[in-house]
N, C-alpha and C positions, 0 to 999 in steps of 0.2 A: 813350106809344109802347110799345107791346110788340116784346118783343126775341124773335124765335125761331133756336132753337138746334137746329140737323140735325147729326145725325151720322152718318159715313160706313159704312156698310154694311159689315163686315172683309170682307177679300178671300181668297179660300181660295186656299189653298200650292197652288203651280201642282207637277203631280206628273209625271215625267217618262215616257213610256209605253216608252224603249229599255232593253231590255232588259242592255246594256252600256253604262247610263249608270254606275253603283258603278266600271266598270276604269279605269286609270290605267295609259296606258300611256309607258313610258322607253324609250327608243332610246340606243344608247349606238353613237358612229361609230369607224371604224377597227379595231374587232375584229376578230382574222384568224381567219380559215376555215383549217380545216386537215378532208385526207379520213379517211376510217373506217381506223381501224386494222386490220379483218378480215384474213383471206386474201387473199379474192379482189379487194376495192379494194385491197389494198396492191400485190397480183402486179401489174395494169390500169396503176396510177396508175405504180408504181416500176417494174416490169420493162419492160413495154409500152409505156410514154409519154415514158419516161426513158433517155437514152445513157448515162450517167454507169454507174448502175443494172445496165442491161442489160451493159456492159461487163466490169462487176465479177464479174457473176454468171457471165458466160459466161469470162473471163477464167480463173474458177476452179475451175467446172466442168472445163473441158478441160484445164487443166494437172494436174487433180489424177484427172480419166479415165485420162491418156495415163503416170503414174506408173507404172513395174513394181513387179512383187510376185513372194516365192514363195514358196514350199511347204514345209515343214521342220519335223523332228518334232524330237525329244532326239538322233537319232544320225544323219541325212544331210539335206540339202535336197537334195530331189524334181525331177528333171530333169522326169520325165509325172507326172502326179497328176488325176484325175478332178476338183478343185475348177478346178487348171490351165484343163483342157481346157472345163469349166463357164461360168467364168469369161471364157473367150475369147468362147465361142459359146454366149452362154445361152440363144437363143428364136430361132426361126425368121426372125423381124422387125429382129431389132437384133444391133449386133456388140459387141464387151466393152466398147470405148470409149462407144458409145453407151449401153448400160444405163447406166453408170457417172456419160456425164455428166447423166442424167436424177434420178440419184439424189441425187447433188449438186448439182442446181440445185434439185430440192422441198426439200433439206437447208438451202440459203440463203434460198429465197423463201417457204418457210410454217415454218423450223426446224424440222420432220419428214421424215422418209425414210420406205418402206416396200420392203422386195423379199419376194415371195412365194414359196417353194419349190414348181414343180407336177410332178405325176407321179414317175417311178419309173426311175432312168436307170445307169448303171454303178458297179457297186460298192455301188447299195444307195443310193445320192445321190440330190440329185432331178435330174431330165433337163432341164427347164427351168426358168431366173427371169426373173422378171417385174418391174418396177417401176410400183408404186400410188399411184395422183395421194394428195399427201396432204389435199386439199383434199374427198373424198370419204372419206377414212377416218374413223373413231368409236371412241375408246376405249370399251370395256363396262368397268368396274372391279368386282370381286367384294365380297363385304363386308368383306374385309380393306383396300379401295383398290385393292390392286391388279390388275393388268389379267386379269381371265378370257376373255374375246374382243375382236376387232375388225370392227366392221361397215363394209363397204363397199359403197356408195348409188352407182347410175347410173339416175338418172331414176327411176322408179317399182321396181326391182330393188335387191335387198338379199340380200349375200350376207355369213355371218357367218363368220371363220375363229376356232375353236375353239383356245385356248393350251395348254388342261388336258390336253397329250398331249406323250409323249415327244418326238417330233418336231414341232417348231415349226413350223407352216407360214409365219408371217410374221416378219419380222426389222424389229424399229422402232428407228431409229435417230433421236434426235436433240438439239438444240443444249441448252446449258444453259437453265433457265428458273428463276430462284428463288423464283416466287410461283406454279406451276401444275406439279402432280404429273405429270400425260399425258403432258402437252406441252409443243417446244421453244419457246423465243423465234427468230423470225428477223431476220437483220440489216438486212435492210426495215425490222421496227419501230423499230429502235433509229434509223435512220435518216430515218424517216418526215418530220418535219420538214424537213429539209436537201432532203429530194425534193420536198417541195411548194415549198420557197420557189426551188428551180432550176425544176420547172415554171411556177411564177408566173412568173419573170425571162424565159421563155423564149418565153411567151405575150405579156408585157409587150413584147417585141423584136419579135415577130411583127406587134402592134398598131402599133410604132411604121415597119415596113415596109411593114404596107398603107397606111400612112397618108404614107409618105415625101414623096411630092410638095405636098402641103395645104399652102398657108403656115402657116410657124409664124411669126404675128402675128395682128394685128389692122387690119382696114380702121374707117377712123373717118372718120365723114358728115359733113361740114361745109358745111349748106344756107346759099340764099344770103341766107333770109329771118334768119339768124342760129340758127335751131331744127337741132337736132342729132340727127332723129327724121326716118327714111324713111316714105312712103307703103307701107301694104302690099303693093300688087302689084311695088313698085321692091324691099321685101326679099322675097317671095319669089324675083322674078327677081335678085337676085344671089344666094342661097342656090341654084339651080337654076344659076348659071353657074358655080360654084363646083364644087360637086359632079358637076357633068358634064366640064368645061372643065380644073380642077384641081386634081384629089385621084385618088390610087390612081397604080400606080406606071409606068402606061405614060403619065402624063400627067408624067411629073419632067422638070423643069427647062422647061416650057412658060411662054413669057410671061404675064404678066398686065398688062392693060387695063382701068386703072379712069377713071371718067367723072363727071362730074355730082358734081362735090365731095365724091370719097372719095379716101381716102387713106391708106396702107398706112404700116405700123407695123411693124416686123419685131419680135421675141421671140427667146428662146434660152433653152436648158434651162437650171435654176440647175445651181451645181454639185455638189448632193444629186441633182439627177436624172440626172448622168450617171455616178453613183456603181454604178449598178446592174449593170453589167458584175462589178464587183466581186465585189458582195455573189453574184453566180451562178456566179463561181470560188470561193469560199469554201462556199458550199454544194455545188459540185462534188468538195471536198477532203472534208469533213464525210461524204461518201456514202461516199467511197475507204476512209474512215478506221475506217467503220463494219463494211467486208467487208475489212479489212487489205490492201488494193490500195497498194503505193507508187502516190502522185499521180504520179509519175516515168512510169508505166510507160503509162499514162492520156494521158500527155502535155495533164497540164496546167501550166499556166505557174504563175510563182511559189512552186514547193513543191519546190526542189531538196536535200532534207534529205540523199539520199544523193550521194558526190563523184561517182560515176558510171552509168552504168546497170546496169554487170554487178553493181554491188554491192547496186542497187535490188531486180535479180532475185532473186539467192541469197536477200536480207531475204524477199521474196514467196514463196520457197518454203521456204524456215526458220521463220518464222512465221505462214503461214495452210497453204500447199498442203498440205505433209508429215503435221502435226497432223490437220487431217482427213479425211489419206488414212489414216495410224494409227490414228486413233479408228474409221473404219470398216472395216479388219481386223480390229483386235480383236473389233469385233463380231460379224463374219464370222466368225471363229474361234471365238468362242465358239458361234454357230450352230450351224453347220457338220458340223463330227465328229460330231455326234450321229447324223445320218444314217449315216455311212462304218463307226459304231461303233470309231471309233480318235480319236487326240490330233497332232493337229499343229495348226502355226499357220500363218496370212496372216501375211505381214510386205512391208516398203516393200524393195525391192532397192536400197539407196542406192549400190551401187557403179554401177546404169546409169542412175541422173539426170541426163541434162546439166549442169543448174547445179547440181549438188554435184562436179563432173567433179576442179575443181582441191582441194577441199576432202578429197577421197577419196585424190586421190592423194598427198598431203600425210599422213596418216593413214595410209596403209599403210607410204609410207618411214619415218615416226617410227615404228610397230609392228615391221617388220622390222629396222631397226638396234638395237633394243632386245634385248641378245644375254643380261641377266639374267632375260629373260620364258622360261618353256616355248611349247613349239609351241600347246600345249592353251589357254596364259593370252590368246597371242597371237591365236587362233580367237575366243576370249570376248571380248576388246576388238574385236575388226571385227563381231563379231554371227553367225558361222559356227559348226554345230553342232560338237559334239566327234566326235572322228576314234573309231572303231570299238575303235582296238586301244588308245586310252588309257587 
């Protein structure tokens, strides 16, 4: 008997012809989205989309517009004074309140300010200002860092204001930032987070009110051959009697009529899901926290840190309004005079504050009983120029 031996032919490596066979791809679930930190999504997403945000902003804006100020050099504060009168009525368009609180909302929502000095008006001043979206402005920085010009973009136009001259014509005002020379931080960013997770929660509530009437359960089919599986045209027709019949919210609280061996099962939120309420007061304090808004004043619940309201106010304007009405005097001031070719300062008039009313008055009686002060020491402690003949 002859024995023969075959042997099998090697089979060649099957070779893959897609071009994305080498990737490997990982998914990874639950990472949360959060939006771009820019200007212009932070302004969109937090000032525009958001009450919380928007509240703050405008909150502070206007109490810190509507602040008096005045005029005063080393030897009188200024009844009329051309910065006064400037300041009242800067531009043809807007009144003093209005620049001011335009100034202070770019100052909150991108950390930058800008007012431009234009034309040539009493005393040598400029005749109009202006306030410059800062979301259009451009530092130029010179080889030293710092600022030689600023470029300001509308559309296809570009106009540059030159620094390198006795008279400024722009005045840039803005927030701390410790890791960017130009430019400020706004309290948007710092806040950014707390604003998405209240517009999530807010979207989330929205979802769960187009949805209100939908059972929340489950119908379960129980045929009579024992199988626990519809015919397809029987689930499409209850998915179609569902969605027509009961869901969406002019259909809430209609009965339901179930047939042919279904059977409803009712469901309820755990109590992590009804937790969310919560968690969108908590990121509504977090926003408050971020533009020093007392949550008090906001009226939101659960954050009564101060005993009352009036004490919530004075805090709000003790610690955020007054500070950044100061800070842009002084810059104003420094400005300023250059044009007039003289020395005086912007200052806060803290004796006509409302909510400094009782705080003022308090301060003056302790100043005036004080009979080992001079007239002059007495001036100094209230913030009043010294008198002529001292």
């Amino acid at each position: 008997m002859v024995l023969q031996i075959f042997r099998r032919a090697p089979v060649a490596a099957e070779v893959k012809a897609s071009a994305a066979a080498p990737l490997v791809a990982f998914q990874s679930a639950g990472r949360a989205a959060w939006s771009s930190r820019d200007t212009q999504t932070l302004t969109r997403v937090g000032f525009l989309a958001n009450p919380v945000a928007f509240r703050c902003v405008k909150l502070v804006a206007e109490a810190a517009a509507a602040v008096p100020v005045v005029v005063q050099d080393a030897d009188r504060r200024f009844d009329r004074h051309p910065t006064l009168d400037l300041l009242a009525a800067p531009n043809p368009g807007q009144s003093g309140a209005a620049l001011l609180e335009a100034f202070y909302g770019h100052l909150l929502l991108s950390g930058d300010a800008y007012l431009e000095a234009a034309g040539m008006g009493r005393g040598g001043g400029p005749r109009e200002l202006y306030v410059l979206r800062s979301d259009r402005m451009k530092v130029v920085p010179g080889g030293d860092g710092w600022p030689v010009a600023y470029e300001y973009s509308v559309g296809a136009n570009k106009h540059v204001f030159d620094m390198r001259q006795d008279r400024v014509p722009v005045l840039h005002v803005k927030a701390f930032h410790p890791q960017d020379d130009h430019y400020g931080l706004s309290p948007l960013n710092a806040a950014a987070a707390a604003i998405d997770v209240h517009n999530s929660a807010s979207t989330w509530s929205k979802a769960l009110l187009d949805n209100a009437a939908r059972p929340s359960g489950a119908i379960v089919y129980r045929g009579a051959d024992g199988l626990g599986q519809l015919g397809t045209d029987q689930y499409a027709r209850l998915i179609e009697e569902l969605e027509t019949h009961h869901q969406g919210a002019r259909n809430a609280g209609r009965p339901m009529l179930l047939e042919g061996g279904l059977d409803w099962k009712p469901m309820g939120f755990s109590p992590s899901d009804m937790e969310f309420h919560r968690t969108k007061e908590a990121a509504a304090r977090d926003v408050a926290l971020a533009f020093g808004v007392p949550p008090m004043l906001l009226g939101l619940p659960g954050d009564n840190t101060y005993a009352n309201y009036s004490e919530a106010h004075r805090a709000f304007y003790r610690l955020t309004v007054l500070p950044l009405v100061a800070k842009t005097m002084a810059a104003i001031s420094g400005w300023l005079p250059a044009y007039y070719s003289s020395v005086f300062t912007v200052k806060v008039d803290f004796d006509n504050v409302p909510a400094l009313a009782e705080e003022r008055e308090a301060l003056w009686r302790r100043i005036s009983d004080a009979d080992f002060l001079s007239e002059g020491e007495k001036r100094a402690l209230l913030g009043l120029p010294k008198l002529k003949d001292a």
